[in-house]
Steps between C-alpha positions, in 0.01 A plus 500: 500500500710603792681885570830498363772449790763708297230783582579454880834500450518815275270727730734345793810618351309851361400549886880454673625676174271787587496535871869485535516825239297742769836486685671828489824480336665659861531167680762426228685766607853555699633790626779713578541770758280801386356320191140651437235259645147468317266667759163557348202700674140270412171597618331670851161435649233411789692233733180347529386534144741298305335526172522866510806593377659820349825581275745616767553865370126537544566666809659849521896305591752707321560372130892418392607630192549203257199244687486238238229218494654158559375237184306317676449069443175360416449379865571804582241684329210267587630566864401863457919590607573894378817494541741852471855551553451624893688856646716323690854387420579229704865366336666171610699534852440904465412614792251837594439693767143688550623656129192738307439419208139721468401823656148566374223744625159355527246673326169504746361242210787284579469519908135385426621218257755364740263522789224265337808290452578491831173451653451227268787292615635555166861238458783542240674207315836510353722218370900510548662244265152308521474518859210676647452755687194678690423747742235752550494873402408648820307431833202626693514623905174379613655549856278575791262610206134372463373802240640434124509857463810514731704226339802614430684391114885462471685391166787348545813704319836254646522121405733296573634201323736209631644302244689165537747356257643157474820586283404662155180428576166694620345225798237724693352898491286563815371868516409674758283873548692701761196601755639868553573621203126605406323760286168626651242459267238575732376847371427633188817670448811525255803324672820453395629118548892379443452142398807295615655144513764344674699167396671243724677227390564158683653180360327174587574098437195418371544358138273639173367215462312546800410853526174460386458230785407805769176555315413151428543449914222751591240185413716257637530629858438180769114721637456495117578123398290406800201619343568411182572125630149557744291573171698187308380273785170673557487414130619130540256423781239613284558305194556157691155587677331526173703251303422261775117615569437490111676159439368333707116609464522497123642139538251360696203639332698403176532168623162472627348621203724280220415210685151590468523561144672180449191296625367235226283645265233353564450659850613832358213472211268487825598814650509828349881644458562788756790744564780617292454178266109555440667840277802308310301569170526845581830578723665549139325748355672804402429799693313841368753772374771265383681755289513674822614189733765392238611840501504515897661196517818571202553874725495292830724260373775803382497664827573180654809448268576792553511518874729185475734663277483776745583261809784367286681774468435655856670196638794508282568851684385749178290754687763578796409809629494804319592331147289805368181364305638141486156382617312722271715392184430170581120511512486661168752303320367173648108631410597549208661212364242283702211606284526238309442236747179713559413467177567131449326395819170701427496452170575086549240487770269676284485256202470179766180694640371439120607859415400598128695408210699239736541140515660432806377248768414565844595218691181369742511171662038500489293567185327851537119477432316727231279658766621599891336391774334800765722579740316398834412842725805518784540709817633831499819395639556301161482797224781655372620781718481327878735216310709737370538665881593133604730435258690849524531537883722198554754571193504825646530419885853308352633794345392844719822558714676477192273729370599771704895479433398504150255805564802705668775470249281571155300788702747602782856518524636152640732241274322133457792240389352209689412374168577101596220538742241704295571174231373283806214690573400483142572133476244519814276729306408272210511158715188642723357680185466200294402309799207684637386536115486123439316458834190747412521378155414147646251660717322633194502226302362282788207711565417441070635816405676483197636873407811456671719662227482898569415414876856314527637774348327773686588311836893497422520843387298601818774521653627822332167648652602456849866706426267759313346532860821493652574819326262663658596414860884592409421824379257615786678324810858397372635813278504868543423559112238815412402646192336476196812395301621268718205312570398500134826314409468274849179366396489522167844302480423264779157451324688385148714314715271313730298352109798398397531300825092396423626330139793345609297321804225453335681300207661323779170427682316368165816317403515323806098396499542391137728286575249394805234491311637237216676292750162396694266472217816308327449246782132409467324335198209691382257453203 
């Protein structure tokens, strides 16, 4: 019984099918000299908080007549985008100088509205024929100033856009807050602001195809790519240590102990049987909670399909930046159709560890006897949880500056589109996973004890543990993020997050000393 390949290929064609239709229909789109432009207002918010995120029009800005709500994608919506038709009118090649297009008095309730905002760092994000746009809504003076109470709180009522144009085509928007043109929000007071805009024009060289390629830069700067190549070779360096370190102790003390296995039988009848062959009649025996391993081992085994599928179409240049909710699609689509690998693995696995109402075989190279033997009592160091610190730290030392790139662009503002290296490091990832997990497992086995099954697991996936703890450090010493909100969805996401991480290795990690385990015990003869 093997999964269906036509599956693969069917969820692979769902997934390109579905993250290419998050693309706005605007990058289809020519123009001609003062054509309307799509220019739509999305969401405001904490700088520092970027799961907190309102509707745009949730702050007191003067409503257009007409504001329509774009129809948003799929991708889209799972990106949380709240996209409105935004006040300004910024037509192709038509030009705008400091023109009003909002005079509004501020009720006091609107002063104090805007001034949270302020003091909050709060940020604005627009999109001009898919191209983004941010700035912030106003500053603080903290000049000379050490008391809070004497801040003074400015909103910004001038921006400034600069398009550039390639043709009949829209190549760049930068926007800019003009520093003078400020509305005191610093008492509780009605004001009166004039919101204006001014557009400049410029025309550029730089093709369409490549206006997207500013963005994808920002992660590809040469201080950037040196760190990223740093972490690759930190990574390297690690792996060949503990390739090399583990290969050749595990085949010395293989050889030593095969050879001492393969004495006559005679001289073996003599001696009592020792070490991870004195427990062959009992390395086999299916662990406790099986439903629950099987079903460990089927969800493992779909995240780690679909990570690859994920890495597949990273590579092939799907998720360039700003294809709004690309990412997102993909997960769910891929999740979803993937189930059934879940399902086939678990349930498969399930019926070879003698499941009921199942006749499938589990394939062991040793008898298993009726009885198991007493586990021998072992030092401290060798129960569960120190192993598990062993076996996560060194997966983990691989993959930390990584970590923090990673950190910054789901919970921060920066672009990642180094995906060719993040494959490496993942490549890395597994290679040092599996490795270290095969190395305890023979250290268990050797000192005669035979529950190896959940502790392979639980030594793989122990690696998830260690990012879980990484959380905590990027929160407190790397990020600015407060709040109950935001650090509700921080750790409660990174904590769903970090167990998927704890399946996937740990399937890898049991995988890897099953595998192991029935190539060594393959090798020797044993009544």
């Amino acid at each position: 019984m093997k999964p269906p390949t036509t599956l693969l290929l069917f969820v692979g064609a769902l997934i390109f099918f579905a993250a290419g239709n998050v693309r706005s229909d605007a990058s289809d789109h020519r123009y001609k000299e003062g054509d309307s432009v799509p220019l739509y207002a999305n969401k405001v918010g904490p700088f520092h908080n970027p799961s907190e995120t309102y509707r745009y029009f949730d702050l007191p800005f003067c409503v257009p007549e007409g504001v329509k709500d774009k129809k948003e994608a799929f991708g889209e919506v799972l990106n949380g985008d709240r996209l409105v038709s935004a006040p300004y009118k910024l037509s192709f090649r038509d030009e705008k100088d400091s023109e009003t297009y909002c005079k509004k008095k501020l009720s006091r309730k609107e002063v104090e509205q805007f001034r949270r905002a302020v003091e909050k760092d709060y940020y604005f994000q627009m999109y001009y024929d898919d191209l983004p746009i941010w700035g912030f809504i106003g500053k603080v003076d903290k000049e000379s100033k050490s008391d809070p109470s004497e801040f003074k709180y400015f909103l910004y009522k001038h921006i400034q856009f600069e398009i550039l144009y390639n043709n009949d085509r829209v190549i760049e928007i930068n926007a800019r807050m003009d520093p003078h043109s400020l509305v005191d929000l610093t008492e509780d007071k009605e004001v009166v602001a004039e919101f204006m805009y001014t557009v400049k024009w410029k025309e550029t060289e730089t093709p369409f195809e490549k206006r997207m390629d500013k963005y994808a830069m920002s992660s590809s700067l040469p201080h950037h790519l040196e760190i990223h190549w740093f972490s690759i070779i930190n990574s390297c360096v690690t792996v060949l240590l503990l390739t090399g370190f583990l290969a050749t102790i595990l085949m010395r003390v293989l050889k030593n102990d095969f050879m001492k296995y393969a004495q006559d039988e005679e001289a073996a009848d003599d001696q009592e049987e020792t070490g991870w062959k004195y427990i062959h009649g009992d390395v086999f025996r299916f662990p406790k909670h099986k439903s629950l391993f099987a079903a460990s081992l089927g969800s493992g085994t779909q995240l780690f399909t679909l990570t690859i599928f994920i890495f597949m179409l990273s590579l092939v240049g799907v998720f360039y930046p700003y294809n709004r909710g690309a990412l997102f699609t993909a997960l769910v689509v891929i999740y979803a159709l993937t189930s059934g690998i879940a399902g086939y693995t678990a349930s498969s696995f399930y019926c070879q560890l003698e499941g009921k109402n199942w006749v499938t075989e589990f394939q062991a190279p040793v008898r298993t006897t009726k009885y198991p033997r007493e586990i021998p009592p072992l030092p401290w160091y060798r129960s569960a949880v120190p192993q598990m610190a062993m076996a996560g730290f060194l997966p983990f030392s691989a993959i930390y500056i990584e970590l923090y790139y990673i950190f910054a662009s789901v919970w921060g503002h920066r672009i990642y589109t180094i995906y060719s290296i993040l494959f490496i490091v993942f490549i890395i990832l597994l290679i040092v996973t599996a490795f270290i997990t095969v190395a305890l497992t023979y250290f268990q086995l050797a000192a005669e004890d035979h529950e190896w099954w959940w502790r392979s697991f639980l030594c793989g996936g122990s690696t998830g543990l260690f990012i879980y703890a990484y959380c905590l450090y990027y929160y407190y010493a790397r990020s600015d993020m407060s709040g109950f909100m935001q650090t509700s969805f921080f750790f409660g996401y990174m904590a769903c997050i970090c167990y998927g991480f704890f399946l996937m290795l740990g399937t890898v990690g049991f995988r890897a000393a099953l595998l192991f385990v029935r190539h060594i015990y393959r090798s020797i003869k044993c009544e």
